[in-house]
N, C-alpha and C positions, 0 to 999 in steps of 0.2 A: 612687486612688479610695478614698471613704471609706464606708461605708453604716451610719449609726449602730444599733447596736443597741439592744434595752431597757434594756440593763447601762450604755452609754454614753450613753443618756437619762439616767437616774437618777443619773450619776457627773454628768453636765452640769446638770442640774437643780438637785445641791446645790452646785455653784460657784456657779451662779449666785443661787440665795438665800443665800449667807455673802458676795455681793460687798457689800464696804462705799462703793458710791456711793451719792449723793444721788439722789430721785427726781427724774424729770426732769416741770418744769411746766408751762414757758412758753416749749418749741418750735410754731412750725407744725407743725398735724397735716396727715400724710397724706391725699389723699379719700377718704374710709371708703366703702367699700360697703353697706348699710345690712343686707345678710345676712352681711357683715365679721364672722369669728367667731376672734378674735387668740388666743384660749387651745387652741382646737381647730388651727389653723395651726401654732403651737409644738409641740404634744403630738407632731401627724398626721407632721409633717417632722422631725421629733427619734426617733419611733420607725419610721415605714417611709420615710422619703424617702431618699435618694442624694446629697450633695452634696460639697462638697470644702472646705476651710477656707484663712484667709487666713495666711500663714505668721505661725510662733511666737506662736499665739492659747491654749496650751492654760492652764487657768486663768483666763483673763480672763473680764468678764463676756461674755454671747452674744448676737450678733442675728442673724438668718435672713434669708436673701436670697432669693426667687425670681425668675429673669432667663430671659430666650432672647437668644440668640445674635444673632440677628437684629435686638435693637431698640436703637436709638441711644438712647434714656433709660434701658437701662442703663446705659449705657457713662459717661452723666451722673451715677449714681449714685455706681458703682463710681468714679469719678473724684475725686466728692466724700469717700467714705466713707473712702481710700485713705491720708488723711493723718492717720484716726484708727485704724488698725487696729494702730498700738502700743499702743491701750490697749484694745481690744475684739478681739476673737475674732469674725470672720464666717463661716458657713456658705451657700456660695454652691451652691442648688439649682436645678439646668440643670431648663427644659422647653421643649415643643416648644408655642409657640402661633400665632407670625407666619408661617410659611412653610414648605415643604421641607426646606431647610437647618437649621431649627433644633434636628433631632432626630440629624441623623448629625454634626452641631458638637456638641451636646452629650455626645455618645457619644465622640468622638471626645477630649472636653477629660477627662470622668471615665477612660477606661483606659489615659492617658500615664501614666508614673512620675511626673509633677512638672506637676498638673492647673491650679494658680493659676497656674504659669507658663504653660501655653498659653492659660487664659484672657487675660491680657495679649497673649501674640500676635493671640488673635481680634481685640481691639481693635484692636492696631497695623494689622492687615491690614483693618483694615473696612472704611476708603477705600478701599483698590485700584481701579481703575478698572476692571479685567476681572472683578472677584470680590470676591463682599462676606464677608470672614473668610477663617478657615483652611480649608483642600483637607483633603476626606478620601475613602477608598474605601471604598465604603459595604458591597461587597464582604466589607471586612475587619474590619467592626466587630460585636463577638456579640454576639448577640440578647438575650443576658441583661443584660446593658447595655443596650442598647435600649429593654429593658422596663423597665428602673429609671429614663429620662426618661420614658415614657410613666407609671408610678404617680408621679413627682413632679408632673407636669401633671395629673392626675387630681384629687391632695392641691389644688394651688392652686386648681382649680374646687369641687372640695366644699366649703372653709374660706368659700369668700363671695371671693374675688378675682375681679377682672372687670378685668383689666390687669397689665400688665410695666414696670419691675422693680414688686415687690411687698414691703417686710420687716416684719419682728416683733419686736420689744426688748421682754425680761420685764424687769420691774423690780423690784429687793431687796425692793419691800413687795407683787409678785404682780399688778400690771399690766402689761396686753400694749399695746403703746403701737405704731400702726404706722406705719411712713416712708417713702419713696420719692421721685424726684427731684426733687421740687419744693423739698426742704429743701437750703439751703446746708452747708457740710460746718460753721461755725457752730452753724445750727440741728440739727443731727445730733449733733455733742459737746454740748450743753443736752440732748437729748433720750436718748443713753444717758447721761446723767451725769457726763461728766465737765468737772473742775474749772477755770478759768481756763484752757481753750483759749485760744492765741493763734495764728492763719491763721501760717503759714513764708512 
């Protein structure tokens, strides 16, 4: 589990204004919410949100995830996004919106030692046919954790989000450009910038 501080804002901030990509133009945009507030989203979850990063992202340029456990268009996301996170850095911020489950999953994936990898277990296990995601005892997870998916859920309703997954890519010249599953992992590498993508 990682909990960014202001120190680690400000270190993240200046990666991301010396990244030397292209602005991105001419991806499909996300559906904006029209109280959709991308600079505040960045700021809010960069200094109190909670989330966990996609491995060997440190230095790359950054985009921010909001997901619950529970919803199959993340899982579309995360699916799509997966093929470029050698060259992006994601921060994937657990909250609690669709159900029950979404708050002791997400508590459950931030205080493993190795959080990105249970996120892929949630996935692997979402079909199951008795149970949708990873088991946990709800018993044994601290409240303080707890509290940090309930202020990450909180940050995505005050920014203007009205849906899951939800993300935010700043751009080298200070726009917050946001994405979500409706872009192909194509339209995703156009939109954080990077170069002559080619699908594997």
């Amino acid at each position: 589990m990682k909990n960014f501080s202001r120190r680690s804002f400000l270190a993240v901030s200046a990666a991301v204004a010396a990244a030397a990509l292209p602005v991105a133009s001419s991806a499909s945009p996300a559906k904006v919410p029209v109280i959709w507030d991308g600079q505040k989203m960045w700021d809010s979850f960069l200094k109190d949100g909670t989330g966990f990063s996609s491995p060997d992202g440190e230095g790359k340029p950054l985009a921010l995830v909001a997901f619950d456990t529970q919803c199959p268009d993340c899982m579309t996301l995360q699916k799509r996004i997966k093929p470029l996170e050698k060259y992006i850095h994601v921060i994937y911020y657990p909250i609690s919106y669709l159900n029950i489950h979404s708050e002791p999953q997400a508590t459950t994936i931030l205080t493993s030692l190795d959080p990105y990898k249970v996120f892929e277990q949630q996935h692997e296990h979402f079909k199951d046919p008795d149970f949708r995601g990873i088991r946990y005892d709800i018993s044994k997870l601290p409240e303080s954790v707890r509290s940090k998916v309930w202020t990450n859920t909180k940050i995505h309703r005050r920014v203007g989000c009205r849906a899951v997954p939800y993300g935010v890519f700043k751009t080298p010249d200070g726009k917050y450009l946001p994405f979500d599953e409706n872009l192909t992992t194509a339209e995703l590498a156009k939109l954080f910038g990077i170069k002559n993508y080619k699908e594997e």
